[in-house]
ZAVO-563124 format. One line per field, with one value per residue (C-alpha): residue in one letter; x, y, z. Coordinates in Angstrom, 2 decimals, always signed. Layout:
N
r = c(a/...)
c1 = c(X/...)
c2 = c(Y/...)
c3 = c(Z/...)
This chain:
307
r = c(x/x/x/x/x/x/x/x/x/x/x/x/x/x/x/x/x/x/x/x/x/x/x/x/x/x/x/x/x/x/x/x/x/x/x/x/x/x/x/x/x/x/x/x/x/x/x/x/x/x/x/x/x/x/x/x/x/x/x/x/x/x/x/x/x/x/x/x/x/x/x/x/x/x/x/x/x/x/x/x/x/x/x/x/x/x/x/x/x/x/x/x/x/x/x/x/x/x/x/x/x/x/x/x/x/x/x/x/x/x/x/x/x/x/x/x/x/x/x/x/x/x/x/x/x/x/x/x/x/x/x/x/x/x/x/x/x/x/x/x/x/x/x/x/x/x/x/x/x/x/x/x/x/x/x/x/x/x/x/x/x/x/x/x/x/x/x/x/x/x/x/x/x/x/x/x/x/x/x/x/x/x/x/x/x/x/x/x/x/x/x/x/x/x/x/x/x/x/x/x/x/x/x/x/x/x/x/x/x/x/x/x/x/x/x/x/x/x/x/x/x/x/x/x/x/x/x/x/x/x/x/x/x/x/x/x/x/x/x/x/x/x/x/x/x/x/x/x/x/x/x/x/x/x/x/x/x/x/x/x/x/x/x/x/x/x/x/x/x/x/x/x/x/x/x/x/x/x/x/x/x/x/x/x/x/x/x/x/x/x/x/x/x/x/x/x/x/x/x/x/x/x/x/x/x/x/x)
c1 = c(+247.09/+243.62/+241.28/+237.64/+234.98/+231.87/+229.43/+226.36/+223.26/+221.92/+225.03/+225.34/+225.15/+228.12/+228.59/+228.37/+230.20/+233.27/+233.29/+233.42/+236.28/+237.63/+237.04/+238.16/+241.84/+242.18/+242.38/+245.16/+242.95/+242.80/+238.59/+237.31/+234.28/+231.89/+228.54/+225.57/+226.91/+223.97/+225.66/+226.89/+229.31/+230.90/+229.98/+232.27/+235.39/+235.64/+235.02/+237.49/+241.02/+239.36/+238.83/+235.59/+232.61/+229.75/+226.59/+223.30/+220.24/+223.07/+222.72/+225.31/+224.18/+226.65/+228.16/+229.40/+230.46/+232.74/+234.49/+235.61/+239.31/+240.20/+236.97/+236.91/+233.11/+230.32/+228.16/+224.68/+224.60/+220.47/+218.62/+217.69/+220.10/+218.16/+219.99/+222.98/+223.54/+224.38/+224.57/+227.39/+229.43/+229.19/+230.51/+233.39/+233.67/+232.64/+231.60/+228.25/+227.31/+223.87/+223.67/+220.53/+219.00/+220.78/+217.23/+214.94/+214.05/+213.68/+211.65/+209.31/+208.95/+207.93/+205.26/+203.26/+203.98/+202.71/+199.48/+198.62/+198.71/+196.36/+193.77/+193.75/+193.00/+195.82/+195.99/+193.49/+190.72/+188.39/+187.31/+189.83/+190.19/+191.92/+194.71/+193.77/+191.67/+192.80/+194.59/+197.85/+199.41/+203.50/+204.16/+207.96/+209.03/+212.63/+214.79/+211.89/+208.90/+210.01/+210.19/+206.48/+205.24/+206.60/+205.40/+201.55/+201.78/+202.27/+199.68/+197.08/+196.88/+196.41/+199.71/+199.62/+202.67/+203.07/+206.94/+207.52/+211.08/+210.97/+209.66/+206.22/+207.64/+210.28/+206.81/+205.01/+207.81/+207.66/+203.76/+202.74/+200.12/+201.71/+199.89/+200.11/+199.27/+199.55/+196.26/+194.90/+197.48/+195.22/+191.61/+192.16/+193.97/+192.52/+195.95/+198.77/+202.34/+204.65/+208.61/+209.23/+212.36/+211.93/+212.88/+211.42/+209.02/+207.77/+207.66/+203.94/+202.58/+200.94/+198.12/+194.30/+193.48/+195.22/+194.30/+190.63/+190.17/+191.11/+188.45/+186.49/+188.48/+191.83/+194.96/+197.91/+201.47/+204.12/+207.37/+209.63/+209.56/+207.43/+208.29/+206.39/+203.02/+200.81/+199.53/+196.61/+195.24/+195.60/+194.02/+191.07/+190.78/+190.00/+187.89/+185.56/+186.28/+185.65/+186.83/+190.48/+193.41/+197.23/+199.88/+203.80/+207.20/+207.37/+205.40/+203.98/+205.00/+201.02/+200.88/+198.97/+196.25/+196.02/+196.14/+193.64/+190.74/+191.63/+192.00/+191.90/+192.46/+196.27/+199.43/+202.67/+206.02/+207.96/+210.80/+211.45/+212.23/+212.74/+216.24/+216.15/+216.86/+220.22/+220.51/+220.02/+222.17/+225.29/+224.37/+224.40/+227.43/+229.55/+229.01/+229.38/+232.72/+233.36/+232.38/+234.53/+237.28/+236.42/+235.85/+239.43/+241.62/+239.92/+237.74/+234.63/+231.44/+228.62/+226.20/+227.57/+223.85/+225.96/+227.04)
c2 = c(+144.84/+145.95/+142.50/+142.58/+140.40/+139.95/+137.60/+137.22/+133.94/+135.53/+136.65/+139.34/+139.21/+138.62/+141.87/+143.69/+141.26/+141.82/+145.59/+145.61/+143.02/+144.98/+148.34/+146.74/+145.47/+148.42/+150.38/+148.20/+145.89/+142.26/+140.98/+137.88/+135.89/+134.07/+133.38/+130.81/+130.05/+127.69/+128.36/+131.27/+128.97/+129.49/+133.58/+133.52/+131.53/+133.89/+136.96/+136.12/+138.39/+141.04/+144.33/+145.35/+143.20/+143.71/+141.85/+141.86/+140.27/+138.39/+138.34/+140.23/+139.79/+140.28/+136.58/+137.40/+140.39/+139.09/+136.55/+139.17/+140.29/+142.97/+144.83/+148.13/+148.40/+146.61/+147.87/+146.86/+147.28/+148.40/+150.64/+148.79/+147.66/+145.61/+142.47/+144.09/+144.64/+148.08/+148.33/+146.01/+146.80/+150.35/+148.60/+147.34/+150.79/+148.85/+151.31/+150.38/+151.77/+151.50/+152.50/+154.49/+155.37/+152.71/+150.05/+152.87/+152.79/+148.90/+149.07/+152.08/+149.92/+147.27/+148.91/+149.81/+146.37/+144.36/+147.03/+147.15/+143.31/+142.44/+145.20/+143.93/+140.59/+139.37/+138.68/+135.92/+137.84/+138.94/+142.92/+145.27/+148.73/+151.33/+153.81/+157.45/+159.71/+157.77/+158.38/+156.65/+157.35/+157.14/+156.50/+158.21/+160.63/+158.86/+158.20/+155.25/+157.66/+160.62/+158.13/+155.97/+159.80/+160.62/+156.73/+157.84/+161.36/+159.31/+157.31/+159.95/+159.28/+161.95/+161.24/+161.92/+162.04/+161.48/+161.51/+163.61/+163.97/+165.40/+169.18/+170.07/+172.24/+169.83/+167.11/+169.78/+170.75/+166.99/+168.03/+165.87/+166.70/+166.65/+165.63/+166.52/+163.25/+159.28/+159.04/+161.38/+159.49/+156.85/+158.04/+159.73/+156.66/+153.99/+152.81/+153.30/+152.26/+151.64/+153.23/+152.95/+151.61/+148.84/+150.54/+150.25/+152.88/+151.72/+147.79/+146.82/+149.97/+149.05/+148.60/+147.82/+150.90/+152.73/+150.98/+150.48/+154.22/+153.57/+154.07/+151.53/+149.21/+149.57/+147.86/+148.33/+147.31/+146.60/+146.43/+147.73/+144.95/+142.94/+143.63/+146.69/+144.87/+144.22/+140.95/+139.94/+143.22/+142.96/+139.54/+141.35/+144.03/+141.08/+139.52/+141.99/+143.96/+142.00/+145.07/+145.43/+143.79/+143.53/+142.75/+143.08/+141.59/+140.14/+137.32/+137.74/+135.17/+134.59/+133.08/+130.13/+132.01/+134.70/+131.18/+129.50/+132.70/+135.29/+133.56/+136.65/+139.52/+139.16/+138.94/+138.11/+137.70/+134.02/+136.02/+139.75/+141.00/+144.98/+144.93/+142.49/+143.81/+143.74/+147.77/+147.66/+144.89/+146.62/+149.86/+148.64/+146.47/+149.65/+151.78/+149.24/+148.84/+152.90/+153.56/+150.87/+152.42/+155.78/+155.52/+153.01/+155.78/+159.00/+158.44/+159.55/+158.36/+159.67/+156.99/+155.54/+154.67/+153.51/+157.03)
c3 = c(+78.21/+78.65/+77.59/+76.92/+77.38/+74.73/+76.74/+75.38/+75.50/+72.88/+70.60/+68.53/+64.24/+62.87/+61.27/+64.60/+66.21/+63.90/+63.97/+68.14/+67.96/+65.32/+66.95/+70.17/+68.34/+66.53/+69.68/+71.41/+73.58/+73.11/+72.65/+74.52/+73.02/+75.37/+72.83/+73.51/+77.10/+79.04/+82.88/+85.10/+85.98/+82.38/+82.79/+86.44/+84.59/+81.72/+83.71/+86.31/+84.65/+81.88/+82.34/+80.31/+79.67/+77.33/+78.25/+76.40/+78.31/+80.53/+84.07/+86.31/+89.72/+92.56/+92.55/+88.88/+89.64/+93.45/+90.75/+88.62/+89.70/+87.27/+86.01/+85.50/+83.20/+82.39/+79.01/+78.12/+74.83/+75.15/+77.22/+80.02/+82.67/+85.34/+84.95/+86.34/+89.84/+89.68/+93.88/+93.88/+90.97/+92.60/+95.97/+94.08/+91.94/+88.74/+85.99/+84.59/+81.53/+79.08/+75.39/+75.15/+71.71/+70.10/+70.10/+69.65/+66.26/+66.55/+69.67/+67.90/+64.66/+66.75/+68.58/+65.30/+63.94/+67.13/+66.93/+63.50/+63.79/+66.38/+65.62/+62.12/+63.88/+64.02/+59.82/+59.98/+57.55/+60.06/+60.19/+61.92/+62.83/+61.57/+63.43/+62.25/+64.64/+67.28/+70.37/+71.55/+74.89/+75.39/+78.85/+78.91/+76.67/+76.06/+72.89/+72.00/+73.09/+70.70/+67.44/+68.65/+68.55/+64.95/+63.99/+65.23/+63.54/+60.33/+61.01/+61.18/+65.04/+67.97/+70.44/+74.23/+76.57/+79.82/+81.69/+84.86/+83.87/+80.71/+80.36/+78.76/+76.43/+74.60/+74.31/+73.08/+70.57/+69.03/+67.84/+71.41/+73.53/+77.66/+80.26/+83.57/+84.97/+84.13/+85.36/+82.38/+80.14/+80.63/+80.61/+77.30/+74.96/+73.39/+73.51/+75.46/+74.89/+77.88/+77.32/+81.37/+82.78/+85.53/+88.65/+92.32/+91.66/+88.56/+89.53/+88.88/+88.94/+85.43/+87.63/+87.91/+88.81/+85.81/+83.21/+83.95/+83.04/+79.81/+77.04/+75.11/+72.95/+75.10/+74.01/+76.44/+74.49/+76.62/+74.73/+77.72/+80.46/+82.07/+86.19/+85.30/+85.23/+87.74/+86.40/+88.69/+87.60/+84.21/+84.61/+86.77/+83.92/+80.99/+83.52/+84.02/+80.60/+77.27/+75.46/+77.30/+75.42/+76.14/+73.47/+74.43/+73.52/+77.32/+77.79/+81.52/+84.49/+84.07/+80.40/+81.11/+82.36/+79.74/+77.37/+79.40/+79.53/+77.03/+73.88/+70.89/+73.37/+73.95/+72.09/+73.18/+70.97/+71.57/+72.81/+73.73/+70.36/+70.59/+69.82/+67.42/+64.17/+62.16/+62.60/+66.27/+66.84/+65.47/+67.08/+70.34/+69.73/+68.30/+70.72/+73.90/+72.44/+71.74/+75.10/+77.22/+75.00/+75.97/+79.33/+79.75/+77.70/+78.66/+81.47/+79.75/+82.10/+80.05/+79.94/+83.25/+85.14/+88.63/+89.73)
């Protein structure tokens, strides 16, 4: 008997839960439910005997991952994977799997809602600005990048695209503008919205130097995560620019002193909410489940990110 593990701090909606234990019954395994846990402790018991576990934001570092006997694959049901060890579930040839495409439309709404609020002041009457004629910047060209672009096209807005991975000529097919570096990314957007995955190369390399060629009236928005930041810089940008703002679903390690300095020029959500819709939340759920099925009946290890 194949027996799979939901484990989530944050759990899923109750619709999506349902159809992945349904999903997961339907095809002969028997589900495990670990919701609103408050200790690893509690991750490590329940983790010890199943086979497949699907995580949200829940931390799967190595110590997790020595106590767990039987597993075969981990899922994120998201995009981003950095709160799994991926170097020792490899060790222990642990499949670990992401569901990318599944947030994007949430994570793209999002981006236009956080903007449209804070450069409409933030809804508390005072002037604003408007979005058409201006430039936006997508820093990767991903699932989330393609639907910002169409967001900003509605918008009236001229969209920019920088990703060294994905071809000029599929940007440029999307009505997108590719640029050959992130440095010009930056030094032709009035705003720039970050899409990057946080990886050892990309780990604070959000960085003084980049953004302080952005234009007059620069907002940065941050809804991917927030290693990526270089924070002192940030803080040395607002410092020294009274025009340079940064809004994001992350709230940086450095709050207080955004709090403390920068009242008016910042925004950031009470909790990382890019995945947080209804939609998204089933998406993600469905097709961790579809996959762990897959990949335990037919081997299938197409969105495996541990190779």
């Amino acid at each position: 008997m194949t027996h799979v593990l939901i484990a989530t701090t944050k759990p899923f909606a109750t619709e999506a839960k349902n159809n992945m234990i349904s999903i997961i019954e339907q095809a002969g395994f028997t589900p495990h439910l670990l919701e609103s846990y408050t200790s690893q402790d509690d991750l490590k018991k329940e983790i010890a005997n199943v086979d497949a576990v699907i995580i949200r934001s829940d931390i799967i570092d190595k110590e997790i991952i020595d106590a767990a006997q039987n597993l075969k694959i981990i899922v994120r049901a998201g995009a981003g994977y950095d709160n799994v060890d991926i170097d020792a579930a490899r060790e222990k040839n642990i499949v670990v799997m992401n569901t990318p495409g599944q947030n994007a439309n949430a994570v793209a709404e999002l981006v236009f809602g956080l903007l449209v609020f804070f450069i409409r002041g933030q809804f508390t009457g005072l002037a604003g600005s408007e979005l058409k004629g201006k430039n936006i910047g997508i820093q990767a060209f991903g699932n989330i990048g393609k639907i910002v672009a169409k967001i900003a096209q509605g918008f009236g807005m001229k969209v920019y695209a920088f990703d060294p991975y994905v071809s000029h000529e599929k940007i440029e097919n999307e009505g997108v503008v590719s640029l050959e570096t992130v440095e010009e990314l930056y030094e032709t957007c009035q705003y720039v919205s970050l899409h990057i995955p946080a990886t050892p190369k990309t780990k604070e390399s959000i960085n003084y130097a980049l953004l302080s060629r952005m234009p007059k009236n620069a907002v940065l928005i941050n809804t991917a995560r927030k290693e990526v930041i270089h924070e002192d810089g940030v803080l040395r940008l607002m410092k020294e620019r009274t025009d340079f703002s940064y809004i994001s679903d992350i709230a940086p390690s450095q709050k207080d002193a955004f709090e403390a300095d920068y009242a008016g020029r910042f925004f950031f959500t009470p909790k990382k909410l890019g995945a947080q819709t209804a939609e998204a939340n089933t998406n993600a759920g469905i097709a961790a489940a579809n996959q762990i099925i897959d990949y335990i009946t037919n081997e299938n290890t197409t969105f495996q990110v541990n190779k």
